[in-house]
C-alpha positions, 0 to 999 in steps of 0.5 A: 531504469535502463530501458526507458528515459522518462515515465509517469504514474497516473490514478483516479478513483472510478465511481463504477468499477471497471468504468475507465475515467480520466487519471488525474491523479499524479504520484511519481512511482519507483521503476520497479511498477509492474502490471502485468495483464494475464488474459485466460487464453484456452485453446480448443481440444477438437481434433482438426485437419492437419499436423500442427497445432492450429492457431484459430483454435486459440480463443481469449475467454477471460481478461485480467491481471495484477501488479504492484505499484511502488511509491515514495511516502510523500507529505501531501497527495497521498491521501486517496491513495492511502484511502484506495489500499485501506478498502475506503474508509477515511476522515480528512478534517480541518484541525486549525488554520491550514492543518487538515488530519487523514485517518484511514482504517480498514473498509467492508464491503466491496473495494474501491477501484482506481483507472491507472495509467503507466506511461514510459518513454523508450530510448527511441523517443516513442511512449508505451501507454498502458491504462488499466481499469477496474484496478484494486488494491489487494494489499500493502507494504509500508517498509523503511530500511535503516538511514532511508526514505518511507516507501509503501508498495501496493498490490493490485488485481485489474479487470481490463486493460487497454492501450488507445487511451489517450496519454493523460496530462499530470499536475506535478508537485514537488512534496517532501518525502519522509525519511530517517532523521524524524522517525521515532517507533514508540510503544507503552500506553497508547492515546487512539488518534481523534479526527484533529489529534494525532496518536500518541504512546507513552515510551519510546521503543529503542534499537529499531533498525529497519521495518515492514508494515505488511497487509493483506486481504483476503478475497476472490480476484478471480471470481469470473460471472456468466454475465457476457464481460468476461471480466473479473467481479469486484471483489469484496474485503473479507478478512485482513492479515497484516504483519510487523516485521522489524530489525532491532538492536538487542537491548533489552528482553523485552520483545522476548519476554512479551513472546513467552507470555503472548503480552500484546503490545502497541506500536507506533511508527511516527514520520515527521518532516521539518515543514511546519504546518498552521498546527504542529508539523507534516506528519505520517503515522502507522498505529498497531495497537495490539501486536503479538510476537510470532516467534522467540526473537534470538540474537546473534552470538558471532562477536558483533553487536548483537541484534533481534529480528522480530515478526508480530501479528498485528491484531484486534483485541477485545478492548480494541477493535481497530487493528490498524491506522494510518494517519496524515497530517497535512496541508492538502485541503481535500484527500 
């Protein structure tokens, strides 16, 4: 970030959409977060005295905007934030000893909303401090390029913004990130994660180079009520698009193979670090298991070591109603 010296990240789950609280949760957020506030301004079309456009006939009639909000993957604190962008359904179980287990599937209803709070500090010394209510989560992207960290990215809408809340005070940690050197993508017979065991699949899918888990959910962000706020309504889950993109190296027709027959096949992506745990060790997975290759995927032919990128519409299947989860495995006693 070339513009600010210094800048804090802060969340909290509202109990109340649109009802700011205390952000009290801290994340360190990459420099490209942005929330962007996009009031509906409308300017009256009366014919008044004068030769220019008059500037008391410009009237605010609606508040709101969107943004995305990007993070490094980390191994504890994450979990209310994963819980946010999958719609609010989430178990966190003690497995053994000090190993708790999050699982999140995807919500109904109507999505929870989060108070964030972005703080940056100017070359001047002075801080900006931006707080948005009523902030959902209307997507996600989990991605990893080749050799580097895990990162998610999540897109929001927000009813309100503000700028004369006060600056909240962050409880920093300092959690391992997950990064190349303990990610392995499987496939192959799939064991369904339990609220104490983790996923499992049989086979290990080769010659992954880089991916993107991409969700979204369709809903209206711009469902405006006649109820005198002039806000946006919380909007509700309706039906969810999500998208496996990968590079692999080209070793085998198989991906090919499963396009030309619609074979649906599982994937899971697993993340793990070097701390140990009471149980096992911290632990992150994503679990596709039913995933449709969208298009032949074709290699290169210019000299050079042969590759594939793939898309594939992650889905639900009639023997599988989950289309996707998200799995911790942590030392955080609570989300």
């Amino acid at each position: 970030m070339t513009n600010y010296r210094s800048a804090q990240g802060m969340s909290a789950d509202e109990s109340t959409y649109n009802a700011l609280v205390t952000t009290s949760d801290w994340h360190p957020l990459l420099g490209t977060a942005s929330m962007k506030n996009a009031p509906v301004n409308v300017d009256a079309e009366s014919i008044m005295p004068g030769t220019g456009l008059l500037a008391d006939n410009r009237y605010r009639t609606a508040e709101g905007g969107a943004g995305q909000l990007p993070y490094e993957v980390l191994s504890k604190t994450m979990g209310k934030l994963f819980r946010w962008a999958m719609g609010g359904n989430s178990t966190h179980t003690l497995v053994s000893g000090t190993t708790y287990q999050s699982v999140h599937s995807f919500g109904t209803g109507a999505l929870p909303s989060r108070s964030v709070q972005l703080v940056r500090e100017l070359v001047t010394g002075t801080e900006m401090i931006d707080t948005f209510g009523g902030v959902t989560a209307t997507g996600f992207e989990i991605s990893m390029d080749k050799t580097g960290l895990l990162k998610v990215t999540i897109d929001t809408d927000f009813a309100s913004y503000s700028t004369v809340v006060a600056k909240a005070t962050p409880t920093v940690s300092y959690p391992r990130r997950f990064g190349w050197k303990g990610f392995t993508a499987m496939t192959g017979t799939r064991t369904a994660a339990t609220t104490t065991a983790l996923a499992s699949c049989t086979t290990t899918l080769d010659g992954l180079r880089s991916f993107s888990v991409k969700a979204t959910v369709a809903t209206d962000t711009e469902d405006y009520r006649g109820n005198g706020l002039g806000i946006k309504s919380q909007p509700y889950a309706q039906l969810r698009d999500v998208q496996f993109t990968g590079e692999f190296d080209f070793l085998s027709s198989t991906l090919r193979d499963n396009h030309r027959t619609l074979t649906a096949f599982p994937i899971l992506l697993q993340f793990v670090t070097p701390t140990a745990l009471s149980t096992g060790f911290e632990t992150f997975q994503i679990d596709m298991p039913t995933v449709l290759v969208k298009e032949d995927p074709e290699p290169n032919m210019d000299g050079t070591l042969p590759t594939i990128s793939v898309t594939g519409d992650v889905m639900i299947s009639s023997t599988n109603s989950t289309q996707l989860q998200l799995v911790q495995r942590t030392s955080d006693t609570t989300l």
